[in-house]
PDBQT receptor file of N, H, CA, C and O in Angstrom, charges set to zero:
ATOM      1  N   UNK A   1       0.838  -1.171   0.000  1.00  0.00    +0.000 N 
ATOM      2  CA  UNK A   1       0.000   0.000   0.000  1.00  0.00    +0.000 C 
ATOM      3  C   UNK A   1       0.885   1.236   0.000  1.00  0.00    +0.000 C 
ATOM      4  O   UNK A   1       1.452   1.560   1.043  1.00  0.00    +0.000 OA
ATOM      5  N   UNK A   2       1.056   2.060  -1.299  1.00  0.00    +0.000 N 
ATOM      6  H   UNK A   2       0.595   1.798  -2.146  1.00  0.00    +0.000 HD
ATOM      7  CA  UNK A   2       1.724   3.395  -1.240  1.00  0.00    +0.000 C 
ATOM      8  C   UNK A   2       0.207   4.395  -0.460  1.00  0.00    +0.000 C 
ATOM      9  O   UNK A   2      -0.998   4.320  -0.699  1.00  0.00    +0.000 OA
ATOM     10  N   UNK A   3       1.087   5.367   0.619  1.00  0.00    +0.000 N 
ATOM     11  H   UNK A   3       2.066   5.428   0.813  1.00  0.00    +0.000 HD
ATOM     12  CA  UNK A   3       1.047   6.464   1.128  1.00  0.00    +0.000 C 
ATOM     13  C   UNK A   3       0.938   7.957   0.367  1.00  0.00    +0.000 C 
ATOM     14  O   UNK A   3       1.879   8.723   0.158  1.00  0.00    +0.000 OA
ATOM     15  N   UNK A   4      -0.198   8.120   0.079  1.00  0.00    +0.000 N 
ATOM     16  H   UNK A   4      -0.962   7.498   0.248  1.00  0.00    +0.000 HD
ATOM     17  CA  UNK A   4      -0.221   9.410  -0.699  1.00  0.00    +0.000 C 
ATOM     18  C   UNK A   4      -0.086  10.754   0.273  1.00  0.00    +0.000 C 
ATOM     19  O   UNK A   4       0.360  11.826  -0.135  1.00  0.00    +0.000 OA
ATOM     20  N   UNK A   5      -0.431  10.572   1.284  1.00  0.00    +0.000 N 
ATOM     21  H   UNK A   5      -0.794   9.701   1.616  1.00  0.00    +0.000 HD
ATOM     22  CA  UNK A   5      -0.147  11.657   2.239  1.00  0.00    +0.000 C 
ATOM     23  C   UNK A   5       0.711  11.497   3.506  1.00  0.00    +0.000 C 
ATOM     24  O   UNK A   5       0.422  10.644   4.345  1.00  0.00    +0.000 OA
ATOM     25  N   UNK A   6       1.415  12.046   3.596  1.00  0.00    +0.000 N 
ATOM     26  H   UNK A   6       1.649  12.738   2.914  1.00  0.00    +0.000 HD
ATOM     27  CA  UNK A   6       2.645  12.183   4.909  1.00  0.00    +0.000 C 
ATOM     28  C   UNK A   6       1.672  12.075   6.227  1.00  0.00    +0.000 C 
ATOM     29  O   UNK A   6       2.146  11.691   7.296  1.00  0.00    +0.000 OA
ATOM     30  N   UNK A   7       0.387  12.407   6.109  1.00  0.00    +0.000 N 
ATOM     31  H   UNK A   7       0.002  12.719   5.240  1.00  0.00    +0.000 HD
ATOM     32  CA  UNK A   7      -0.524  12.475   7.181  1.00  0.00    +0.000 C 
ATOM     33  C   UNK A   7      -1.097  10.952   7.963  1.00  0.00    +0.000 C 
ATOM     34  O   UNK A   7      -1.285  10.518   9.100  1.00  0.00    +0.000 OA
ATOM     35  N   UNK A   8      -1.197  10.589   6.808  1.00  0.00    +0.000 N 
ATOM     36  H   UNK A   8      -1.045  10.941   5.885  1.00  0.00    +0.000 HD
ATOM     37  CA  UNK A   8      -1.499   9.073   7.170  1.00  0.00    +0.000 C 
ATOM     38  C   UNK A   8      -0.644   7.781   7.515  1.00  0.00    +0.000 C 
ATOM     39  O   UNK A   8      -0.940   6.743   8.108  1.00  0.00    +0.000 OA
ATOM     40  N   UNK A   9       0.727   8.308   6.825  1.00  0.00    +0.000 N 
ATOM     41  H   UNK A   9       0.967   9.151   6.344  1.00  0.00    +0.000 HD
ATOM     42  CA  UNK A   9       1.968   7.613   7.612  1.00  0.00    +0.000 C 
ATOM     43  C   UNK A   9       1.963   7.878   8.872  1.00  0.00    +0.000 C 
ATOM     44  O   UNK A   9       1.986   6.942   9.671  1.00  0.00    +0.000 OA
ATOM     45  N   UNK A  10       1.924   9.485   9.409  1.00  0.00    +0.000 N 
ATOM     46  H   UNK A  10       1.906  10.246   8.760  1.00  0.00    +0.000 HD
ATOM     47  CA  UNK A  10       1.998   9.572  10.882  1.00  0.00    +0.000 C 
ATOM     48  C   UNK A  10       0.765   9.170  11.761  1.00  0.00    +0.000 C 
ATOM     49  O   UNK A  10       0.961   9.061  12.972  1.00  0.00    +0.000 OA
ATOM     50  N   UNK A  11      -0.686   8.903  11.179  1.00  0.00    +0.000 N 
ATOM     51  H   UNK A  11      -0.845   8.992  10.196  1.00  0.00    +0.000 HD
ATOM     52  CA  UNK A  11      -1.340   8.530  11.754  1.00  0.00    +0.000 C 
ATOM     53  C   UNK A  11      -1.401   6.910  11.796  1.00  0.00    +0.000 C 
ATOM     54  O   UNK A  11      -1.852   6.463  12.851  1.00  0.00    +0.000 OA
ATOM     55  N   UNK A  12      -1.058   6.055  10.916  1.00  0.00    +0.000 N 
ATOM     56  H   UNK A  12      -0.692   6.417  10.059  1.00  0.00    +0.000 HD
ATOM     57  CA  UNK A  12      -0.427   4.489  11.172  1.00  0.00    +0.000 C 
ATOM     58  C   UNK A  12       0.875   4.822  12.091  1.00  0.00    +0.000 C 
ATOM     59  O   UNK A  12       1.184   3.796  12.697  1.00  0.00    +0.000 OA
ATOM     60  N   UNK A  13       1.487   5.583  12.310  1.00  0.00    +0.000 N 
ATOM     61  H   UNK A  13       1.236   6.417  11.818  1.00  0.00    +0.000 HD
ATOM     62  CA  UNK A  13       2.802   5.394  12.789  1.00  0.00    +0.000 C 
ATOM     63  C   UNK A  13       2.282   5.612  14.403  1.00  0.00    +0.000 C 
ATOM     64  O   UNK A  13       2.806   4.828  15.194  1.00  0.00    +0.000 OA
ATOM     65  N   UNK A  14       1.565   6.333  14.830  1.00  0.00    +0.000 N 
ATOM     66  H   UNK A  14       1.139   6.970  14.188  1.00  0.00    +0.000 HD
ATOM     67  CA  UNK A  14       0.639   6.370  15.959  1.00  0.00    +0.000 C 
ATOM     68  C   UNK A  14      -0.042   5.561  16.819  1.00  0.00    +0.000 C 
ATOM     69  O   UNK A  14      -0.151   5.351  18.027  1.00  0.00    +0.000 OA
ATOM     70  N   UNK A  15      -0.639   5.020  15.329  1.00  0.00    +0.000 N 
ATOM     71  H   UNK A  15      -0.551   5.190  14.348  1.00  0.00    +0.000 HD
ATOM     72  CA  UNK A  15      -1.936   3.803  15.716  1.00  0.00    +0.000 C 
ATOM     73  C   UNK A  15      -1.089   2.535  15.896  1.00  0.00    +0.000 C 
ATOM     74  O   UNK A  15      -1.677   1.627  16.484  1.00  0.00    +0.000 OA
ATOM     75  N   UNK A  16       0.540   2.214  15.398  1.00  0.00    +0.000 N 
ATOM     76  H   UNK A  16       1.018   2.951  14.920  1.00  0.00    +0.000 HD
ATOM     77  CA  UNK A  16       0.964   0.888  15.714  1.00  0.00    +0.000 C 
ATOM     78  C   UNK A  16       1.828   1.414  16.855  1.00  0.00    +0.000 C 
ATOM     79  O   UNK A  16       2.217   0.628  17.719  1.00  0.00    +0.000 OA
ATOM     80  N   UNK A  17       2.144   2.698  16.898  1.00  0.00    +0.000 N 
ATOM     81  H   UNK A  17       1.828   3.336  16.196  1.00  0.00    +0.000 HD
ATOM     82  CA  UNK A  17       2.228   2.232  18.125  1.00  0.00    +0.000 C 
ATOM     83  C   UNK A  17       2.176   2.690  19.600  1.00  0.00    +0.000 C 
ATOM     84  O   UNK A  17       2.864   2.904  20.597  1.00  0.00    +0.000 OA
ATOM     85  N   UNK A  18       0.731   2.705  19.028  1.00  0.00    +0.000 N 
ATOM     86  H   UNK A  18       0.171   2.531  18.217  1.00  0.00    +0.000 HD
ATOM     87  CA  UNK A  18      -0.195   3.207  20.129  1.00  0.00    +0.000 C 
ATOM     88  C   UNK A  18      -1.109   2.314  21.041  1.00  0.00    +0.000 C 
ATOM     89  O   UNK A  18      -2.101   2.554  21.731  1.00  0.00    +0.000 OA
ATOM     90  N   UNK A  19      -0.193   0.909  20.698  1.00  0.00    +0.000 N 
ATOM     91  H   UNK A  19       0.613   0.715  20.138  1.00  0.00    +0.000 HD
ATOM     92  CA  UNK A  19      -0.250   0.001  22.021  1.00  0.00    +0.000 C 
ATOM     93  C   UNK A  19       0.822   0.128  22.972  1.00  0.00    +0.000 C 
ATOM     94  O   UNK A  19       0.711  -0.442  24.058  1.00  0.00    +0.000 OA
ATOM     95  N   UNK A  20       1.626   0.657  22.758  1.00  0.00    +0.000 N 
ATOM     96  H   UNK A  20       1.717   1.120  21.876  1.00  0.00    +0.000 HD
ATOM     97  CA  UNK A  20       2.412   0.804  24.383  1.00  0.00    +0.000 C 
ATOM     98  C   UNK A  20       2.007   1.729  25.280  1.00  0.00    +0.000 C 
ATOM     99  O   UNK A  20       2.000   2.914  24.947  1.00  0.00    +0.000 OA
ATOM    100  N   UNK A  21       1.682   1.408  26.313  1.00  0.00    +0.000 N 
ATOM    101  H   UNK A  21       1.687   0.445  26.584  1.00  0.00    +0.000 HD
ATOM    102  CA  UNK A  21       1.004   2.717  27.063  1.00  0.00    +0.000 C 
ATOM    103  C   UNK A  21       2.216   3.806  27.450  1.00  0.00    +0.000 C 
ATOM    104  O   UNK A  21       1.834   4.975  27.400  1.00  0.00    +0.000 OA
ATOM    105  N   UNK A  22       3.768   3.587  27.867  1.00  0.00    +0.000 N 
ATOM    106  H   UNK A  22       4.078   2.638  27.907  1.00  0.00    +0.000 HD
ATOM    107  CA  UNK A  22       4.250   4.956  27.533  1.00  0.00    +0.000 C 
ATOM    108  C   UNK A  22       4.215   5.756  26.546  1.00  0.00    +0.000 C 
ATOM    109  O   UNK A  22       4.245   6.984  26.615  1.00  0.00    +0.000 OA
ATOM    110  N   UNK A  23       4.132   4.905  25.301  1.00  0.00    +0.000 N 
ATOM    111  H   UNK A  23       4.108   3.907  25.244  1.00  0.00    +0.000 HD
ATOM    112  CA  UNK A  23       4.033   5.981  24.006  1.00  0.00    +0.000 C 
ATOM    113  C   UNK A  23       2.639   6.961  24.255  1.00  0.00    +0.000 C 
ATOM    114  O   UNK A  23       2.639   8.159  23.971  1.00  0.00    +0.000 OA
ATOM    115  N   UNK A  24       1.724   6.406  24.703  1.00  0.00    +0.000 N 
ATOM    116  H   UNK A  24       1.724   5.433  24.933  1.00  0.00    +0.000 HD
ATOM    117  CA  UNK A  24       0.427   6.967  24.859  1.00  0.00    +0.000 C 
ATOM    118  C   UNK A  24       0.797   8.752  25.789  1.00  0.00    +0.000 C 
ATOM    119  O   UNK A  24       0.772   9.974  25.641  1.00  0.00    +0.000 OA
ATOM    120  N   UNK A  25       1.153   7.485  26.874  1.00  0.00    +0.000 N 
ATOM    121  H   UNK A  25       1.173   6.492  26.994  1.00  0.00    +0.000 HD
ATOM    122  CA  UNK A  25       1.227   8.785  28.310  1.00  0.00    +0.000 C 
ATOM    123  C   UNK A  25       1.760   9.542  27.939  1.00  0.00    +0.000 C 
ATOM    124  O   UNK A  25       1.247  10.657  28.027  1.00  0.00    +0.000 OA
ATOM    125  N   UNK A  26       3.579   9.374  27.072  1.00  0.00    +0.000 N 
ATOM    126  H   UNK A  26       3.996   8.468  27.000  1.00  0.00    +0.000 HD
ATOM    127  CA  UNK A  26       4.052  10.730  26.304  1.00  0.00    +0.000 C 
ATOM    128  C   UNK A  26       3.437  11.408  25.338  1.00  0.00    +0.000 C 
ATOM    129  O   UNK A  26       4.028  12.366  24.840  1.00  0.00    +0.000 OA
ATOM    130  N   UNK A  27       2.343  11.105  24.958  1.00  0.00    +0.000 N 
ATOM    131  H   UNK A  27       1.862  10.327  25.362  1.00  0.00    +0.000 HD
ATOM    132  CA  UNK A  27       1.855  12.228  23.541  1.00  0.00    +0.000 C 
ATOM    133  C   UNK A  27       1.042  12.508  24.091  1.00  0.00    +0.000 C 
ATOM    134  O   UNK A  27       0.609  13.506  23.515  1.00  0.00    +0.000 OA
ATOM    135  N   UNK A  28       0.112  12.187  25.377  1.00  0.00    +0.000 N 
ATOM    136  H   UNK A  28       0.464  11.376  25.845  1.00  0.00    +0.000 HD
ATOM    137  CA  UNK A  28      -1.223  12.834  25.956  1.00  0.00    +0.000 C 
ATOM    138  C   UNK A  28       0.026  13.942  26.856  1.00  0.00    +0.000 C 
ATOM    139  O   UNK A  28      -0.247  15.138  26.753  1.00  0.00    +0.000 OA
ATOM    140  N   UNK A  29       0.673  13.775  27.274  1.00  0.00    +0.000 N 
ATOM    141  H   UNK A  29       0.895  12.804  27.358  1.00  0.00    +0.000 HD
ATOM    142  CA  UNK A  29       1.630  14.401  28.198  1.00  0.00    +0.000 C 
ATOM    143  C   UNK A  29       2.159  15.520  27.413  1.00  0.00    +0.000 C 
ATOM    144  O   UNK A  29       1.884  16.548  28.031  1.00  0.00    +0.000 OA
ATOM    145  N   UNK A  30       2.817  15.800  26.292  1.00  0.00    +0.000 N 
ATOM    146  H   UNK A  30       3.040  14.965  25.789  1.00  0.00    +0.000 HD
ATOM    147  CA  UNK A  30       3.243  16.634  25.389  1.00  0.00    +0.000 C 
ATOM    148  C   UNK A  30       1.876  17.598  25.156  1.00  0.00    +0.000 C 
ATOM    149  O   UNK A  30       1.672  18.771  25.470  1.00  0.00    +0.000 OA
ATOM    150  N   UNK A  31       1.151  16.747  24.569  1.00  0.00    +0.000 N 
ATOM    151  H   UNK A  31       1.317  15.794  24.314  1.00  0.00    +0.000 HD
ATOM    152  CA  UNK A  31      -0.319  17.371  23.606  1.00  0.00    +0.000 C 
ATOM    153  C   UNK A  31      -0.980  18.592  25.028  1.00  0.00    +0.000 C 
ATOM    154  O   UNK A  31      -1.416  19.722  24.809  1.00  0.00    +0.000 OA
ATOM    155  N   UNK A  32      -0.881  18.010  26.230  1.00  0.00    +0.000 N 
ATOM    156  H   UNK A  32      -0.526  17.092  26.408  1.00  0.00    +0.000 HD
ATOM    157  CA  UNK A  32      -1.261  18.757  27.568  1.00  0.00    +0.000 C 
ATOM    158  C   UNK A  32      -0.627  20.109  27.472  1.00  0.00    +0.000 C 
ATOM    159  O   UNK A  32      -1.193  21.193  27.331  1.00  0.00    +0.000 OA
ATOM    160  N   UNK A  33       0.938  19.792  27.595  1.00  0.00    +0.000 N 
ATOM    161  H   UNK A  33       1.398  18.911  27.709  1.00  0.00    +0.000 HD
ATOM    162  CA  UNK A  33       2.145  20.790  27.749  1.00  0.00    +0.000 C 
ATOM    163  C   UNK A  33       1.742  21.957  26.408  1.00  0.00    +0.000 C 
ATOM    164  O   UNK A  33       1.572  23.148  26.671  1.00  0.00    +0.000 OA
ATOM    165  N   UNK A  34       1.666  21.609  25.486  1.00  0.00    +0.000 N 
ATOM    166  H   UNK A  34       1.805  20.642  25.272  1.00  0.00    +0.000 HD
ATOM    167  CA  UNK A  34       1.394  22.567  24.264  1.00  0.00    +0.000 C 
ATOM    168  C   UNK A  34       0.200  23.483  24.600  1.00  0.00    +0.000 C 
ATOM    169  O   UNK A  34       0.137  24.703  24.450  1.00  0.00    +0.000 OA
ATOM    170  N   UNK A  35      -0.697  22.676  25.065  1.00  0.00    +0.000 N 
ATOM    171  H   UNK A  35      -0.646  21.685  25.187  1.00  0.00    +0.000 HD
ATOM    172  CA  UNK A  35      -2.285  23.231  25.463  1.00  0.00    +0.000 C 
ATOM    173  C   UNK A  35      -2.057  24.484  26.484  1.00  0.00    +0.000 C 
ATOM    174  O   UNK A  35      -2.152  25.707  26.374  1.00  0.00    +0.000 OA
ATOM    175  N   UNK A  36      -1.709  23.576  27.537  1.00  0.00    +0.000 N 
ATOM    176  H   UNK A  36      -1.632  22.583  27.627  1.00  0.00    +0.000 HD
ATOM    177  CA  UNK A  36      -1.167  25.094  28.450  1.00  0.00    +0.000 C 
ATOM    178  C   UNK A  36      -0.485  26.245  28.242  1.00  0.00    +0.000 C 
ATOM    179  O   UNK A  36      -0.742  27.379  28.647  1.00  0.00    +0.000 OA
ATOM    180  N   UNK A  37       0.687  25.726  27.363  1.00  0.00    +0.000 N 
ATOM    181  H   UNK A  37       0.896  24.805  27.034  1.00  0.00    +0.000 HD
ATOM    182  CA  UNK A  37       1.415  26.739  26.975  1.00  0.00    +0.000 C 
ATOM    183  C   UNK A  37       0.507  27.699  26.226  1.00  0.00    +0.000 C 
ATOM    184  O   UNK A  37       0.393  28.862  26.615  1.00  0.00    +0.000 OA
ATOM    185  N   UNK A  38      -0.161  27.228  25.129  1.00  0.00    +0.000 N 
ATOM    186  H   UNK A  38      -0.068  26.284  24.813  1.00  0.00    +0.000 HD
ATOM    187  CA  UNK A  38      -1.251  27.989  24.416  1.00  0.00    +0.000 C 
ATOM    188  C   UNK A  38      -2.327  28.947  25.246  1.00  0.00    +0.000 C 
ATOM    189  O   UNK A  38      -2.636  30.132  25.121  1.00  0.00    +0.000 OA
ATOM    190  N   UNK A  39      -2.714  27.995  26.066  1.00  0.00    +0.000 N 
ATOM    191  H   UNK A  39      -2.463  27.033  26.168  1.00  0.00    +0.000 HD
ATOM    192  CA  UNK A  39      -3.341  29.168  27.152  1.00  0.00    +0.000 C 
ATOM    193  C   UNK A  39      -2.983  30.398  27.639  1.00  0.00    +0.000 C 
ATOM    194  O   UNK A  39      -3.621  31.435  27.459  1.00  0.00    +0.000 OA
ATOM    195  N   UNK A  40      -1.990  30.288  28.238  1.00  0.00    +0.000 N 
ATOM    196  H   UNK A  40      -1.471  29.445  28.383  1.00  0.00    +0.000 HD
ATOM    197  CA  UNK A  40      -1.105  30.800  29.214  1.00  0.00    +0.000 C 
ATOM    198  C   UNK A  40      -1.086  31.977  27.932  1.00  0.00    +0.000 C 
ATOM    199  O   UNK A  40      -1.705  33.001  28.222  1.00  0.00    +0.000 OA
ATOM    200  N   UNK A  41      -0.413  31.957  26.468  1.00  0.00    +0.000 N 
ATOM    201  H   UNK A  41       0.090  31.125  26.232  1.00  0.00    +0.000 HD
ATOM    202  CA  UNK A  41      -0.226  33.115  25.628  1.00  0.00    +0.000 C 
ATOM    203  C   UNK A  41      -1.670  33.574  25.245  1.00  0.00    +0.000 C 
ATOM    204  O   UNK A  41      -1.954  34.772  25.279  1.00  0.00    +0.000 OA
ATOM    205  N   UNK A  42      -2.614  32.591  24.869  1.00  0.00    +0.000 N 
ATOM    206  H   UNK A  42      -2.383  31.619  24.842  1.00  0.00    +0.000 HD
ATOM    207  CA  UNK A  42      -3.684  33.606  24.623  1.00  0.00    +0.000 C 
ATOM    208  C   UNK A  42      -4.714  34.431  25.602  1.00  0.00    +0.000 C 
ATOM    209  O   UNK A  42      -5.288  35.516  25.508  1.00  0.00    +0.000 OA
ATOM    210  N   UNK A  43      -4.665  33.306  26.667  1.00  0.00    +0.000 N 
ATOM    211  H   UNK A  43      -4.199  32.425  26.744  1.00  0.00    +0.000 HD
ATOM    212  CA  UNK A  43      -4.849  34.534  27.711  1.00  0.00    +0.000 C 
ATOM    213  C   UNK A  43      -4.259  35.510  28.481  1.00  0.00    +0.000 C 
ATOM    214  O   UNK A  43      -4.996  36.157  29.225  1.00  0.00    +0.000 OA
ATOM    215  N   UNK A  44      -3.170  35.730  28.455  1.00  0.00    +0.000 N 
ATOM    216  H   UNK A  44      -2.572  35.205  27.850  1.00  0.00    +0.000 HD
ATOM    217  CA  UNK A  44      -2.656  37.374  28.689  1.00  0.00    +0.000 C 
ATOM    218  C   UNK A  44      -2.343  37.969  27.475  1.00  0.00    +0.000 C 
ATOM    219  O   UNK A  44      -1.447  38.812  27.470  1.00  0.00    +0.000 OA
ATOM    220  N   UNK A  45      -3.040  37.624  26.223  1.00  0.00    +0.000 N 
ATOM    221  H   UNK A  45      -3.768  36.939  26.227  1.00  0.00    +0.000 HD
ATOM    222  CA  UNK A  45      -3.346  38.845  25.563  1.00  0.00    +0.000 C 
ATOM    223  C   UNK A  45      -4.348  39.209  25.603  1.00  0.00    +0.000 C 
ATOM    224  O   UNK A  45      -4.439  40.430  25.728  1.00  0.00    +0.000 OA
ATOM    225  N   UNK A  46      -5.432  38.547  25.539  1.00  0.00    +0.000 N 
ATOM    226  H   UNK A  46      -5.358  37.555  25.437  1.00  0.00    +0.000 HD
ATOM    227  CA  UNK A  46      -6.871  38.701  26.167  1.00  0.00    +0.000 C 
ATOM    228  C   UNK A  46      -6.714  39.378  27.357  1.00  0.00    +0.000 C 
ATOM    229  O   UNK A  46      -7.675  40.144  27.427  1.00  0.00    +0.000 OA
ATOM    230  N   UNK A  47      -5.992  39.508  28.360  1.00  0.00    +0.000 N 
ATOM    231  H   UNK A  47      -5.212  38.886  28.303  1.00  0.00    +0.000 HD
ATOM    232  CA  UNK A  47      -6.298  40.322  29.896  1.00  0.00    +0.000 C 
ATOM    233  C   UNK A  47      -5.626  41.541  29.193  1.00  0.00    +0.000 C 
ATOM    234  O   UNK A  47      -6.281  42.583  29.242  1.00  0.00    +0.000 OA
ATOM    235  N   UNK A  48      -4.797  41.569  28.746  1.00  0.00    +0.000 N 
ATOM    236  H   UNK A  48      -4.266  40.723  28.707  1.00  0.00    +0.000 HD
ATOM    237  CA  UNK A  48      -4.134  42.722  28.200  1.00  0.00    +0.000 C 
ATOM    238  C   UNK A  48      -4.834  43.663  27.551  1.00  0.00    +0.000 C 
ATOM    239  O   UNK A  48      -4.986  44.847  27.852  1.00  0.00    +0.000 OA
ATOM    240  N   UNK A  49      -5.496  42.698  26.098  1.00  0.00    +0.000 N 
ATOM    241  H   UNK A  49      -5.373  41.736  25.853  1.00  0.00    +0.000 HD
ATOM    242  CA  UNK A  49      -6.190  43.793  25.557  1.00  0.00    +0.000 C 
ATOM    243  C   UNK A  49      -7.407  44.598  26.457  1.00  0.00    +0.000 C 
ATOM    244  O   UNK A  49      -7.905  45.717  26.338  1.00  0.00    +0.000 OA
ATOM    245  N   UNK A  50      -7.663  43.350  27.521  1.00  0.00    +0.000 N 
ATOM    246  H   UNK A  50      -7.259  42.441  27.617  1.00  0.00    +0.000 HD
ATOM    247  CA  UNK A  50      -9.104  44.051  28.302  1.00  0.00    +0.000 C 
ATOM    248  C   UNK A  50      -9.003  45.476  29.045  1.00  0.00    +0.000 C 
ATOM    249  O   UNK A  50      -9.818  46.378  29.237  1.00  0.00    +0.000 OA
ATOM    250  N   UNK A  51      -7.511  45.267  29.415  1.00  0.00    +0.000 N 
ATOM    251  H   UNK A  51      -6.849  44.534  29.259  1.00  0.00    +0.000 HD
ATOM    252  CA  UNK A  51      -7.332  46.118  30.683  1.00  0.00    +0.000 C 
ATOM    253  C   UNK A  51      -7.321  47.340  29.551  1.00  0.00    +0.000 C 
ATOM    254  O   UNK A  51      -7.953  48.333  29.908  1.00  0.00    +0.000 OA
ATOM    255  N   UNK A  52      -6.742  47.409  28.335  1.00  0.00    +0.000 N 
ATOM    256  H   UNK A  52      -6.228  46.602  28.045  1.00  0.00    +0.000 HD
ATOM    257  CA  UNK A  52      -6.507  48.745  28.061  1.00  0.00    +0.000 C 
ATOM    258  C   UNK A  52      -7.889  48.635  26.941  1.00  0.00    +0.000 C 
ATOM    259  O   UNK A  52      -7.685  49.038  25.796  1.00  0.00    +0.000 OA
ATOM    260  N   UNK A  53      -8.812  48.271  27.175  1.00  0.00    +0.000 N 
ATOM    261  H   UNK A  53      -8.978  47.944  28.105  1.00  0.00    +0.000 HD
ATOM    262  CA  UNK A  53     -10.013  48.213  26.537  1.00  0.00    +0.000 C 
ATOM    263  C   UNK A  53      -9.798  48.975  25.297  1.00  0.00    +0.000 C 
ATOM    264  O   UNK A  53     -10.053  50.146  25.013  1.00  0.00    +0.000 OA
ATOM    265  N   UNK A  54      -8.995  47.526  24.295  1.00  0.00    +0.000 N 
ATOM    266  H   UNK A  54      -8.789  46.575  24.526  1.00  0.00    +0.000 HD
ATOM    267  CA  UNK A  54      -8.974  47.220  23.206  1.00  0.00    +0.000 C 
ATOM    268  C   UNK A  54      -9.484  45.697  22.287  1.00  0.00    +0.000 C 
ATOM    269  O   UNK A  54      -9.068  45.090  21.300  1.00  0.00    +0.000 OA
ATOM    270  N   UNK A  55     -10.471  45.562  23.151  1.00  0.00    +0.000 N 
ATOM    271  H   UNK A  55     -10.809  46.055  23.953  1.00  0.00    +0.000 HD
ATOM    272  CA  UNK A  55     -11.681  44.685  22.840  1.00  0.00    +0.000 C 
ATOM    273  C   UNK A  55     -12.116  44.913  21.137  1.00  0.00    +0.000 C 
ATOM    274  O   UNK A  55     -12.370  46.043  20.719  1.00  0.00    +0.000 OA
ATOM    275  N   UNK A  56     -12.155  43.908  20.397  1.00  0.00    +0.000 N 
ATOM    276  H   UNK A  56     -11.950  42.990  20.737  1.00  0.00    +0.000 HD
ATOM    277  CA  UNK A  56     -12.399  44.513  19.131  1.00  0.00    +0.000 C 
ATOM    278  C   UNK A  56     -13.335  43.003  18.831  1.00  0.00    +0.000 C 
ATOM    279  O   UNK A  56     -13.050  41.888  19.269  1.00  0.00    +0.000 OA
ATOM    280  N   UNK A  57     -14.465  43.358  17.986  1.00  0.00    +0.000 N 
ATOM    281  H   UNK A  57     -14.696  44.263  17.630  1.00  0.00    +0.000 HD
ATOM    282  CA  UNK A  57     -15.408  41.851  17.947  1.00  0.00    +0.000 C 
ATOM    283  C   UNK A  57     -14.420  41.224  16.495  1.00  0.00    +0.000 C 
ATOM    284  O   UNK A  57     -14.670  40.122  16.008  1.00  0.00    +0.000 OA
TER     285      UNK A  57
């Protein structure tokens, strides 16, 4: 079976081996870390823009 998209290699590359449960715990563990980090930046620009009420819809 040729791979037409790079996307679906990494999603078989996932799914085999995404029976070991450390592989699991590290990508739920990473995927977390990114999330927060993401937070953490979009909400103090959000408090930021509030405080100097530059709220824009």
């Amino acid at each position: 079976m040729i791979s037409k998209s790079i996307f679906s290699g990494i999603v078989f590359s996932l799914l085999h081996h995404g029976k070991n449960r450390k592989g699991i715990i590290i990508f739920g563990g990473s995927l977390l870390a990114i999330g927060f980090i993401g937070m953490l930046t979009t909400g103090s620009i959000v408090i930021q823009d509030t405080a100097n009420n530059n709220l824009t819809p």
